[in-house]
MARBA-3410 file (N, C-alpha, C, O; in Angstrom, 1 decimal):
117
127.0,185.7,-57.2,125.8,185.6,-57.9,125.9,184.5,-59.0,127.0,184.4,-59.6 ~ 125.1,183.8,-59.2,124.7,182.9,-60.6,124.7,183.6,-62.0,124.2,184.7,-62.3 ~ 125.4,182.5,-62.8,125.4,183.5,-63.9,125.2,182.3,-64.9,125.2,181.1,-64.7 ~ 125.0,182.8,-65.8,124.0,181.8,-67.2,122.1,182.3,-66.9,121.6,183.2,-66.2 ~ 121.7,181.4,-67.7,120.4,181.8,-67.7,119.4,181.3,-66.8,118.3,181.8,-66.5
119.9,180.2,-66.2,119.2,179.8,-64.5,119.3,180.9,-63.7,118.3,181.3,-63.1 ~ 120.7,181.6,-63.6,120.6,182.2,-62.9,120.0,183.9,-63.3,119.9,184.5,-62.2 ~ 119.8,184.5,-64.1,119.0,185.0,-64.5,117.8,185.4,-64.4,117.3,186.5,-64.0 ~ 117.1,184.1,-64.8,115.9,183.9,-64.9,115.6,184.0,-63.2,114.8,185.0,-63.0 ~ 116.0,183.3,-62.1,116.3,183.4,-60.4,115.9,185.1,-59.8,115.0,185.5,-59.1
117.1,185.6,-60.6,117.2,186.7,-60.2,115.9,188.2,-60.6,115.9,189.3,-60.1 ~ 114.7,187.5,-62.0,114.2,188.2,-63.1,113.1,188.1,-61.9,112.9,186.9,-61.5 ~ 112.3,189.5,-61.2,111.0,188.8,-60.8,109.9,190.0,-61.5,110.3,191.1,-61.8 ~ 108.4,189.6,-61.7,107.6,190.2,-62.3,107.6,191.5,-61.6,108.0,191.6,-60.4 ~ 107.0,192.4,-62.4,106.7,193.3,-62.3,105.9,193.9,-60.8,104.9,193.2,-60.9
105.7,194.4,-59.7,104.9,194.2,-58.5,103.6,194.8,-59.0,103.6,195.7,-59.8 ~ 102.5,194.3,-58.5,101.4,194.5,-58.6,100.9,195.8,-57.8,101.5,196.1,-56.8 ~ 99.8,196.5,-58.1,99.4,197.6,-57.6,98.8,197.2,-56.1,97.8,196.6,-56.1 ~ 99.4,197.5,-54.7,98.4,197.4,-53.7,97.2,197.2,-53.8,96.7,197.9,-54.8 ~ 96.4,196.4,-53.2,94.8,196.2,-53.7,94.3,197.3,-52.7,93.2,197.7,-53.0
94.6,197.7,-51.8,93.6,198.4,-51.0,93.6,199.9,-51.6,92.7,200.7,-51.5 ~ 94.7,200.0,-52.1,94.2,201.6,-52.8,93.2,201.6,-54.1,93.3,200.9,-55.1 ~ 92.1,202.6,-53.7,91.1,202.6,-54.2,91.2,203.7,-55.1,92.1,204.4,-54.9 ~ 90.4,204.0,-55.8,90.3,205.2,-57.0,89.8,206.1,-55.9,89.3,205.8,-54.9 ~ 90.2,207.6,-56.6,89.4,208.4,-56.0,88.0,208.4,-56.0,87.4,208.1,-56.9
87.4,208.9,-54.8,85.9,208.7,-54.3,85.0,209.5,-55.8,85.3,210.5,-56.4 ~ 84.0,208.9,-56.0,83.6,209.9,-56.9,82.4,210.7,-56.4,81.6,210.1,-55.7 ~ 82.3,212.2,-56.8,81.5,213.6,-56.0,80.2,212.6,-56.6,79.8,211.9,-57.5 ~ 79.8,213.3,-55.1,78.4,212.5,-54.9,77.2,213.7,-55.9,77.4,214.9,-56.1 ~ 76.0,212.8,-56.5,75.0,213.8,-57.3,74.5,214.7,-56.5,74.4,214.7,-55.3
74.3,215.5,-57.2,74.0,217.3,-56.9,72.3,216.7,-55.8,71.9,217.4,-54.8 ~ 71.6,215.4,-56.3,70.5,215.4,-55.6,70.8,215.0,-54.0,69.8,215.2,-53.2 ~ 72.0,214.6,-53.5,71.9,214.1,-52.6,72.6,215.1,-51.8,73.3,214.7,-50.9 ~ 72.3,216.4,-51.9,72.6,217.8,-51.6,71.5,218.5,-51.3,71.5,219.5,-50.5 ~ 70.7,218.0,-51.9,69.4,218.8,-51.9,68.4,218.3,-50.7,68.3,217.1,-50.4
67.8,219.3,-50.2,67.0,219.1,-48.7,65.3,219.9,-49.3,64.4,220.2,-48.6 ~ 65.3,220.0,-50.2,64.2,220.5,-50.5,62.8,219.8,-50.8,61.6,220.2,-50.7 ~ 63.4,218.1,-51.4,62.5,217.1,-51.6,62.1,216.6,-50.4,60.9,216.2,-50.5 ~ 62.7,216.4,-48.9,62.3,216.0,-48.0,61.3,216.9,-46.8,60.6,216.7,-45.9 ~ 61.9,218.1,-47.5,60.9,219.1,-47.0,59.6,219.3,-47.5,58.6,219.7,-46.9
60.0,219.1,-48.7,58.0,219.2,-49.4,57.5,217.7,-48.9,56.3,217.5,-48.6 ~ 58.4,216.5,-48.8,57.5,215.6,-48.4,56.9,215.7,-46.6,55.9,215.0,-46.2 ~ 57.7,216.8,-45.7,57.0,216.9,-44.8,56.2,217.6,-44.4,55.8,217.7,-43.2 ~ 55.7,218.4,-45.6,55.0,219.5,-45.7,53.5,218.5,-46.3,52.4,218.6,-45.9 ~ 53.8,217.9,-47.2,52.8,216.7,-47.7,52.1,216.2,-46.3,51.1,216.5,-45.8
53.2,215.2,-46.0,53.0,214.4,-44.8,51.8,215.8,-43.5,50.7,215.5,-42.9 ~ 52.3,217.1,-43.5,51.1,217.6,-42.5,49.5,217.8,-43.0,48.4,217.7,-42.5 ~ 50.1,218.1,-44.3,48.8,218.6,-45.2,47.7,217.1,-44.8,46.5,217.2,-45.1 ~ 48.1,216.3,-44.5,47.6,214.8,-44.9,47.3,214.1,-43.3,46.7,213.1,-43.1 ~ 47.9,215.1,-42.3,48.0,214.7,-41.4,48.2,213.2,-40.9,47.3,212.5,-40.3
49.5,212.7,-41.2,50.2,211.6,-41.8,50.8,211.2,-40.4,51.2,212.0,-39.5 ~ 50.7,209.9,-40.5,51.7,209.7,-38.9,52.9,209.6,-39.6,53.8,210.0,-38.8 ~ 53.5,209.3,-41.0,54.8,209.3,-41.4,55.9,210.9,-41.5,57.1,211.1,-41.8 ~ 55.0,211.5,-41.1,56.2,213.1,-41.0,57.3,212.2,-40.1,58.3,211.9,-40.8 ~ 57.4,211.8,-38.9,58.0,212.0,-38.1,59.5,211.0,-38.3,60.6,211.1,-37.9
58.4,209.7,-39.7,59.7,209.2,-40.6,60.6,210.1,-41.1,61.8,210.1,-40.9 ~ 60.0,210.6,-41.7,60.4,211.9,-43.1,61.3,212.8,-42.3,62.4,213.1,-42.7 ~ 60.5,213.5,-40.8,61.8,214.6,-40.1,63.2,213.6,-39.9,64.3,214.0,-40.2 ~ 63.2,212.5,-39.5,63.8,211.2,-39.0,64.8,211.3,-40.2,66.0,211.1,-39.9 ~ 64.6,211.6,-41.4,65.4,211.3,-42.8,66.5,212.6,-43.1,67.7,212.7,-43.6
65.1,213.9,-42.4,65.7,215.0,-42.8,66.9,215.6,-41.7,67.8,216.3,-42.0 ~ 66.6,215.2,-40.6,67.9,215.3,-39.7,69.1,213.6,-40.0,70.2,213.8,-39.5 ~ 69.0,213.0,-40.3,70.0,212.2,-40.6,71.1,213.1,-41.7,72.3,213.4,-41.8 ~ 69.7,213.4,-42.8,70.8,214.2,-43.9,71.6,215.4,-43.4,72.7,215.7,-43.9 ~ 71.0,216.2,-42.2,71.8,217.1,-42.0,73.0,216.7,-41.5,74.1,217.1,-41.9
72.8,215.6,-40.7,73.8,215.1,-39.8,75.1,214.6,-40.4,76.2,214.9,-40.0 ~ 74.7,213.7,-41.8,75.4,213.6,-42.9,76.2,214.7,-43.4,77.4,214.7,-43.4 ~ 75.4,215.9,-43.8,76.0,216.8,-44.0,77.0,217.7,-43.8,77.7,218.3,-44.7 ~ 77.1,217.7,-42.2,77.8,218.4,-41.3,79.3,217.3,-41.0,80.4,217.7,-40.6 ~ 78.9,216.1,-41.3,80.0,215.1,-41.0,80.7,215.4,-42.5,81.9,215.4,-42.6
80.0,215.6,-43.6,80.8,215.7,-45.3,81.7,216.9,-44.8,82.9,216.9,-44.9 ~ 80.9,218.0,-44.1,81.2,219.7,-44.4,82.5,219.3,-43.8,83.6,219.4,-44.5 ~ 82.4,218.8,-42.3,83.8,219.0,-41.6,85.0,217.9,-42.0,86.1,217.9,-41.4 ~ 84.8,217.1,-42.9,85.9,216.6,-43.2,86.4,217.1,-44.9,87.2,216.4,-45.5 ~ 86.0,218.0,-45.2,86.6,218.6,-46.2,88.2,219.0,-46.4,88.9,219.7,-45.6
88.6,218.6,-47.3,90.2,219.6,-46.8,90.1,221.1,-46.8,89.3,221.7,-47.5 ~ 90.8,221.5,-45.8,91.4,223.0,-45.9,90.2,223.6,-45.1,90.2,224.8,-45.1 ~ 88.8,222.9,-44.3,87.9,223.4,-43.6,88.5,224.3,-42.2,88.1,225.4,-41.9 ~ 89.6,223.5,-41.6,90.0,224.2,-40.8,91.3,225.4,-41.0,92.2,225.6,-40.3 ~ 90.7,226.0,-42.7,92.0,227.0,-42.7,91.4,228.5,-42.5,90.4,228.7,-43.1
91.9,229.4,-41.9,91.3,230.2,-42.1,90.5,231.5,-43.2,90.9,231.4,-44.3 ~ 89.7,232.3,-43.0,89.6,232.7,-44.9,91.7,233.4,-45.0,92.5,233.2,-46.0 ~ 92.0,234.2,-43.6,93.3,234.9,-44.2,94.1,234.4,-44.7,94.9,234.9,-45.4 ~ 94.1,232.6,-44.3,95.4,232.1,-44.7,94.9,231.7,-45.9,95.8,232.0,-46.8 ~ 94.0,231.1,-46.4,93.8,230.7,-47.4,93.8,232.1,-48.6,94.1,231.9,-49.7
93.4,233.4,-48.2,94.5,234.3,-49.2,95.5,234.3,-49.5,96.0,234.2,-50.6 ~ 96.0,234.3,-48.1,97.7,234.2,-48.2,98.2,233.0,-49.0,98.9,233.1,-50.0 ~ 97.9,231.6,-48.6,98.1,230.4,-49.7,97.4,231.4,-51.3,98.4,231.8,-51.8 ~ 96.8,231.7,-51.7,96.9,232.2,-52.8,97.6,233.1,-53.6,97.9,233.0,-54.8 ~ 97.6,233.9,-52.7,98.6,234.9,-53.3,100.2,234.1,-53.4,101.0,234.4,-54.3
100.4,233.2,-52.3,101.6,232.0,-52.8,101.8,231.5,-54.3,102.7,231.4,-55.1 ~ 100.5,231.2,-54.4,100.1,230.2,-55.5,100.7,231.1,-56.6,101.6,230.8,-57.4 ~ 99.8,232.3,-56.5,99.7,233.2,-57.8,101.3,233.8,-58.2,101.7,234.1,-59.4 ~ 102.0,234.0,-56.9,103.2,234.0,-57.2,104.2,233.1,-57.7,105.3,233.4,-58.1 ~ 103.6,232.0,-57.6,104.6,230.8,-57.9,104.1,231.1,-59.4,104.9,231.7,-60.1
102.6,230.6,-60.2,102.5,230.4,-61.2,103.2,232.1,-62.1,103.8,232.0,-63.2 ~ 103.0,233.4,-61.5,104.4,234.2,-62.3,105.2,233.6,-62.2,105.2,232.8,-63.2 ~ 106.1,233.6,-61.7,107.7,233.5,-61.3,107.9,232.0,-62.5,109.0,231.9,-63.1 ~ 107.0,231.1,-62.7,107.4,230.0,-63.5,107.1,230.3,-64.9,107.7,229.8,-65.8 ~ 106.0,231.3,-65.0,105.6,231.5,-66.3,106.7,232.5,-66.8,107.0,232.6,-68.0
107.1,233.2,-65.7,108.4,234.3,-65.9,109.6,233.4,-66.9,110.0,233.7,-68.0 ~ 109.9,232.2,-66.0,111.0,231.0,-66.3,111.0,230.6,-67.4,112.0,230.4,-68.1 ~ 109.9,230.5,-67.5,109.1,229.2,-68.9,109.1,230.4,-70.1,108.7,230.0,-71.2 ~ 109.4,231.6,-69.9,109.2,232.7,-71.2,111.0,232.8,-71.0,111.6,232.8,-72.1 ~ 111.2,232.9,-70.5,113.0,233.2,-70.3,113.4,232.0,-70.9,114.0,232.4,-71.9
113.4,230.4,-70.9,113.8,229.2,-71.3,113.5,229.6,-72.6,114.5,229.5,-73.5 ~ 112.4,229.9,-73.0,111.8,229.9,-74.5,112.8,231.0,-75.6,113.3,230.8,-76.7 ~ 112.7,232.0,-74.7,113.9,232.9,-75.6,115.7,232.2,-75.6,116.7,232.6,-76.2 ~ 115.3,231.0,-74.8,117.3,230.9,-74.9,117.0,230.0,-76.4,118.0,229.6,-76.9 ~ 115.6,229.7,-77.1,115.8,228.9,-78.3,116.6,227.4,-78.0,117.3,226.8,-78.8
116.3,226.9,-76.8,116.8,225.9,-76.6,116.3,224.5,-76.9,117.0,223.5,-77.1 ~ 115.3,224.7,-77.0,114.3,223.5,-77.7,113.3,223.7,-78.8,112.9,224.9,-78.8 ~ 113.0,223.2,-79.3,112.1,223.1,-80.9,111.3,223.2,-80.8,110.8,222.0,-80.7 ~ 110.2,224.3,-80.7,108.9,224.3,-79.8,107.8,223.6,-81.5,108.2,224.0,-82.5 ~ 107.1,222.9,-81.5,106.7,222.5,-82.8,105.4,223.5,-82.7,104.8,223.9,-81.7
105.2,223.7,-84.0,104.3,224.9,-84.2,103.1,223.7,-84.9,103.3,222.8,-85.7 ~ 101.8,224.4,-84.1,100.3,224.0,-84.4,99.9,224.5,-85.9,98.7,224.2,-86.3
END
């Protein structure tokens, strides 16, 4: 290896930069773009009016379902069942005793300075 400050400096490389393709988490879509009620009063409009555009409007309101059912099934944990997803809980609930059990046992060995509020 080089040694002095050429070699150094050689050896010194910046910091790596964050991957560009990782993106922030997605952010939850607005509560309105959940809602199927506004396109239904507009097709309820559209008959009262006897409207050639209902057939737009049903056109919108099965897309959204279609949307919908594509959000539903890629959810995590969609394919778990309700038993197991008890059972993952009752895991859970047992872990968070058993640590909280830990975390009260550490606290009595007086091993660290807990600073008071």
């Amino acid at each position: 290896m080089a040694s002095g400050p050429a070699g150094r400096a050689a050896e010194e490389q910046p910091p790596p930069e964050p991957p560009a393709e990782q993106k922030p988490p997605p952010l939850p879509p607005a509560q309105e773009e959940f809602s199927f009620l506004p396109l239904v009063h507009d097709i309820i409009k559209c008959m009262d009016k006897d409207s050639q555009d209902v057939h737009q409007v049903l056109n919108e309101l099965k897309n959204k379902f279609q949307e919908m059912r594509k959000l539903i099934s890629s959810m995590p944990g969609i394919g778990v069942s309700p038993e197991q997803q008890q059972q993952q809980l009752q895991n859970l609930r047992e872990q968070v005793r058993t640590k909280n059990e830990l975390l009260q046992k550490y606290k009595s060995l007086c091993m660290f300075e807990i600073p008071k509020e």
